[in-house]
C-alpha positions in Angstrom: -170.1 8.5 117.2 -169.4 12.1 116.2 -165.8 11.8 118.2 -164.9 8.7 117.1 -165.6 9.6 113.0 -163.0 12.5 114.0 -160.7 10.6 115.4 -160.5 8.6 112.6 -160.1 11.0 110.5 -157.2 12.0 112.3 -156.1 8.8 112.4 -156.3 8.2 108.5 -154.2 11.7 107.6 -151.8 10.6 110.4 -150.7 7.4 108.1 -149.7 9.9 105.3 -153.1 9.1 103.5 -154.5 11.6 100.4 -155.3 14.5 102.2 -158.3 15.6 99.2 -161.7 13.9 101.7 -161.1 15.2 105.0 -163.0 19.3 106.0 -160.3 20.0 107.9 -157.9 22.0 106.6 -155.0 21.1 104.9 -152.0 23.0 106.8 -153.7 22.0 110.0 -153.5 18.3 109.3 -150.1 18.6 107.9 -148.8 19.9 111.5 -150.4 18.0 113.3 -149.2 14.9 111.7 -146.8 12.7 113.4 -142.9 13.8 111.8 -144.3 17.2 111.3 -143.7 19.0 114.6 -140.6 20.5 113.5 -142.5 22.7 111.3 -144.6 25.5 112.0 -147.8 27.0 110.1 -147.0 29.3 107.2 -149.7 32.4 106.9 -151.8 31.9 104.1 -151.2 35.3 102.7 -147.3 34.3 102.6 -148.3 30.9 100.6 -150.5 32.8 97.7 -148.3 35.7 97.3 -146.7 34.7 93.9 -143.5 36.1 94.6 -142.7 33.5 97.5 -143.3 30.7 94.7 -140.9 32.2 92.8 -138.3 29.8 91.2 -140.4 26.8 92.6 -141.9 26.3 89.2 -138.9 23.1 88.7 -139.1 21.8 92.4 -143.0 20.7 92.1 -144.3 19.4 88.9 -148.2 20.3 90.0 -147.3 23.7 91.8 -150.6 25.7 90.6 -152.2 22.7 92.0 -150.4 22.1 94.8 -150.8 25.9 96.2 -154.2 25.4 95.9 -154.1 22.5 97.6 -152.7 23.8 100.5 -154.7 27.1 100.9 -157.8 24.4 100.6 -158.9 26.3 97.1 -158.6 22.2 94.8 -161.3 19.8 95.4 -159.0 16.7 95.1 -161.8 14.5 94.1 -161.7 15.9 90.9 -158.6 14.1 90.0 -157.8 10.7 89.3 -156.0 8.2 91.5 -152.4 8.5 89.7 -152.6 12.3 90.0 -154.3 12.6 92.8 -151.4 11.1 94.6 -148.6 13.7 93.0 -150.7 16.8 93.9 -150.8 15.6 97.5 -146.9 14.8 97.8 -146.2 17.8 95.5 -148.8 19.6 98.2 -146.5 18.2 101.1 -143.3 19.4 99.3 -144.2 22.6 98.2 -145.1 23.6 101.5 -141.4 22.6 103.4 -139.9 24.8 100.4 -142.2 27.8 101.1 -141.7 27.0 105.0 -137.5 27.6 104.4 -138.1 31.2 103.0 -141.1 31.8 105.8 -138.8 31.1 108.8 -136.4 33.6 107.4 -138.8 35.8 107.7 -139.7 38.2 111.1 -142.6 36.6 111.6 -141.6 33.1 110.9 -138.6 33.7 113.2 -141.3 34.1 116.1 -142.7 31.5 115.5 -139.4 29.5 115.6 -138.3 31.3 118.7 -141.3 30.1 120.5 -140.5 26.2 119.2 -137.1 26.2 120.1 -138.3 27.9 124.1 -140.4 24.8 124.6 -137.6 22.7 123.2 -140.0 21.0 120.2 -136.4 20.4 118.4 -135.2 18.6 121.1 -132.2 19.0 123.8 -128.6 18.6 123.0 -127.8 14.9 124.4 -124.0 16.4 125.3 -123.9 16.1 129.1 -121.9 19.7 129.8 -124.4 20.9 127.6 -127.1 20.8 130.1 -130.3 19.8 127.8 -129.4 23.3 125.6 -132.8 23.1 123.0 -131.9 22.5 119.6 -132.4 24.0 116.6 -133.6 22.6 113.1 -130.9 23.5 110.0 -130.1 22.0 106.8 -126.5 20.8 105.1 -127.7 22.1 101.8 -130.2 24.2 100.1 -131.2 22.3 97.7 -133.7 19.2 98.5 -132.8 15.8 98.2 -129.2 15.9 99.3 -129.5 15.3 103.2 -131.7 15.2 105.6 -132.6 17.8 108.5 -129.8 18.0 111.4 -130.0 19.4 115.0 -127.5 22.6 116.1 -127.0 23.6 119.3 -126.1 26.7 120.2 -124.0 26.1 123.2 -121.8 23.3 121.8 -122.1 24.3 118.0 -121.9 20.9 116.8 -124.5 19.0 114.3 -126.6 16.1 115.6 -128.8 13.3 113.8 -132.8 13.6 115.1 -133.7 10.9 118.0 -136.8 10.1 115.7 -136.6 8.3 112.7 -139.9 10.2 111.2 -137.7 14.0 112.0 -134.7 12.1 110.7 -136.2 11.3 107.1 -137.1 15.1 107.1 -135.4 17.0 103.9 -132.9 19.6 105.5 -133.8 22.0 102.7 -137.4 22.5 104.5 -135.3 24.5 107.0 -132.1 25.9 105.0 -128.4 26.5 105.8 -128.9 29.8 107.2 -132.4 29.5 109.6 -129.8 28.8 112.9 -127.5 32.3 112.5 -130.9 34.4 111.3 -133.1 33.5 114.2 -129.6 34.0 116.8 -128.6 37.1 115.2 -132.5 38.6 115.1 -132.6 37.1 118.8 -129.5 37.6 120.1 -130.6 36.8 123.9 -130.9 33.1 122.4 -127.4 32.5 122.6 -126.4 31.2 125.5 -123.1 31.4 127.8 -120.3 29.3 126.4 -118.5 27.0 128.6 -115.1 24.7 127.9 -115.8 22.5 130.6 -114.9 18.8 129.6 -115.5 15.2 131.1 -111.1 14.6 132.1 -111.0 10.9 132.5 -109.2 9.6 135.6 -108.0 6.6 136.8 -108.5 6.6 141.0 -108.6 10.2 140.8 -105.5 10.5 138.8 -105.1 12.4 135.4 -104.4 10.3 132.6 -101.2 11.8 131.2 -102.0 10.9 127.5 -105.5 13.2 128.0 -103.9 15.7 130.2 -101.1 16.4 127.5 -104.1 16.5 124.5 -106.2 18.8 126.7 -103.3 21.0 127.8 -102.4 21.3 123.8 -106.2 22.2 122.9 -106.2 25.0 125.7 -102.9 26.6 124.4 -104.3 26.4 120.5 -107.3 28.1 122.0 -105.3 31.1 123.5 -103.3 31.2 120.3 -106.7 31.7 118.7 -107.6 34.1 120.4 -104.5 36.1 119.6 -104.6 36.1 116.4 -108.2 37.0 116.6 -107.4 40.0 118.8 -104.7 41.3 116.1 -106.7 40.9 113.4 -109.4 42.9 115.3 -106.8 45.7 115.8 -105.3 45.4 112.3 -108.8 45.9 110.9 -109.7 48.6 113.4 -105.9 50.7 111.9 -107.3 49.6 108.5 -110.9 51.4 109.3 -108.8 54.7 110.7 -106.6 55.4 107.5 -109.4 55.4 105.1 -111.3 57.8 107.6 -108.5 60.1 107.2 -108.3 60.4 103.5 -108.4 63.7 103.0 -105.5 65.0 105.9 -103.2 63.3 103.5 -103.6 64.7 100.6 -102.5 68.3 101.4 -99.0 66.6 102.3 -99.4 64.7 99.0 -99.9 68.1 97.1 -97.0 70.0 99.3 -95.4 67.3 98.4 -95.6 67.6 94.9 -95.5 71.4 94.6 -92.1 71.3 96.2 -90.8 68.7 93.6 -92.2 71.0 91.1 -90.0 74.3 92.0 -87.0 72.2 92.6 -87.4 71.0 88.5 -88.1 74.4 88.0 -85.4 76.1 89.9 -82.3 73.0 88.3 -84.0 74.2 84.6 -83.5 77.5 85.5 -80.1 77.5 86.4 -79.1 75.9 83.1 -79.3 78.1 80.8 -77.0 80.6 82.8 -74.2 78.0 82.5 -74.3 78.2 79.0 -73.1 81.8 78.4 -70.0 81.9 80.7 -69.2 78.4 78.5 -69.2 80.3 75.3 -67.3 83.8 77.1 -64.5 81.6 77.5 
C-alpha cells in the first residue's frame, strides 16, 4: 500500500498538478517530471542568494512566494485555489530563469557536462554526424519569444526537440550563450570537424549539377580560409606596432629637433642679407 500511495503521488505531480500536498521536495519533483529532463537541479544556496533573483522582480508576479516555494519554506495550503495556481506556475517559471544564470556558472557547467556525456539532450539526427549529443540553447533571452532548440557541436546547426513536451520548453530557461560557455570552459567537448557530405549519384555517376555546387562550396571554403589567415596576420602586424611604441618616438623627436635647427639656421641667415642690401 505504502508503494502504491507513492507512486501515485508521482503520478499526480507528473500531470503538472499543484505541487503545495506532496513531502517531497519541490525541485526533486520538478526534475523528475516528464519534459523536465533537460534541466538540472539548481543548489539551494544559489536559489536564496538574493543577488541571483535580481531583476526577476517583473518576470514572476509572486517571486517572494515563488522562491519559497521552491526551497520548500510556503505551505501552499495556505492559499486559495486562484492563487494557489499562480505561485505554482510562477514556482515553475522562476526556477527555468534562475536555472539560465546557474548553468553559466562553474558548477552548473558540470552538471551540464555530465548531461550532454550521457546524451540526455539527444543525438544530432544528421547522418555524417554520427549521433554527436546535443546541446540545449535558446534564440533569445528573454522568455516567451521561442522555444528551446538543440546545437550540435559538430555540425553547428539548430534543431527542433524530437519530444513535443522538450519542444514547448521556453529557450530562455537555457540562454543564448550556455552552448559557447560550457565549449569554451570544456574545450575537450568539441569534437573533430568533418566536411564529408552524402554526393548523390546516379549508377555510380556524379551528378554534374551537384558536382558543380559542391566544387563551388569547397573553393568559397578555401577562400575563407584566406581571408581568415590575412586577417590573422594583419592583426598579429597590428599587435607588433603598438608593442613598439616607444622605439618610435626617438625618431619622432630627431625628427623634430632637426626641423627645429633648420628654422633656426634659414632665420639666422636673414638678418645678414639685410645689411649688404642697405651697403649698396
Amino acid at each position: 500500500m505504502g508503494d502504491k500511495s507513492i507512486d501515485q503521488k508521482v503520478d499526480y505531480y507528473t500531470d503538472g498538478s499543484e505541487s503545495g500536498l506532496s513531502e517531497e521536495y519541490w525541485v526533486d519533483w520538478f526534475l523528475r517530471a516528464k519534459g523536465n529532463e533537460y534541466f538540472c537541479e539548481v543548489d539551494e544556496d544559489f536559489i536564496t542568494d538574493r543577488f541571483n533573483l535580481t531583476g526577476l522582480s517583473t518576470e514572476v508576479s509572486h517571486l517572494q512566494y515563488a522562491a519559497e516555494l521552491i526551497t520548500d519554506a510556503l505551505d501552499l495550503d495556505s492559499f486559495q485555489d486562484p492563487v494557489r495556481q499562480e505561485i505554482d506556475a510562477d514556482a515553475k517559471h522562476l526556477y527555468g530563469l534562475i536555472h539560465a544564470r546557474y548553468i553559466l556558472t562553474p558548477r552548473g557547467l558540470t552538471k551540464m557536462m555530465e548531461k550532454y556525456k550521457l546524451a540526455h539532450f539527444g543525438k544530432c539526427p544528421r547522418v555524417n554526424c554520427y549521433f554527436n549529443p546535443l546541446l540545449p540553447v535558446g534564440l533569445y533571452d528573454v522568455a516567451g519569444q521561442s522555444s528551446v532548440k538543440l546545437y550540435c557541436t559538430k555540425c553547428e546547426d539548430l534543431y527542433i526537440p524530437k519530444s513535443t513536451r522538450h519542444a514547448n520548453i521556453d529557450g530562455a530557461y537555457f540562454g543564448t550563450s550556455f552552448p559557447a560557455m560550457i565549449l569554451q570552459a570544456f574545450p575537450q567537448l568539441l569534437p573533430t570537424k568533418t566536411n564529408e557530405r552524402h554526393v548523390p549519384t546516379i549508377f555510380g555517376f556524379k551528378m554534374h549539377e551537384h558536382a558543380k555546387w559542391a566544387r563551388w562550396q569547397d573553393k568559397q571554403r578555401q577562400e575563407m580560409n584566406k581571408r581568415i589567415q590575412q586577417y590573422n596576420k594583419e592583426q598579429q602586424n597590428i599587435q607588433q606596432l603598438k608593442a613598439q611604441p616607444n622605439n618610435s618616438t626617438p625618431s619622432v623627436q630627431s625628427q623634430q629637433s632637426q626641423t627645429k635647427s633648420q628654422s633656426q639656421q634659414s632665420q639666422s641667415r636673414s638678418p645678414s642679407a639685410q645689411p649688404q642690401v642697405e651697403a649698396a
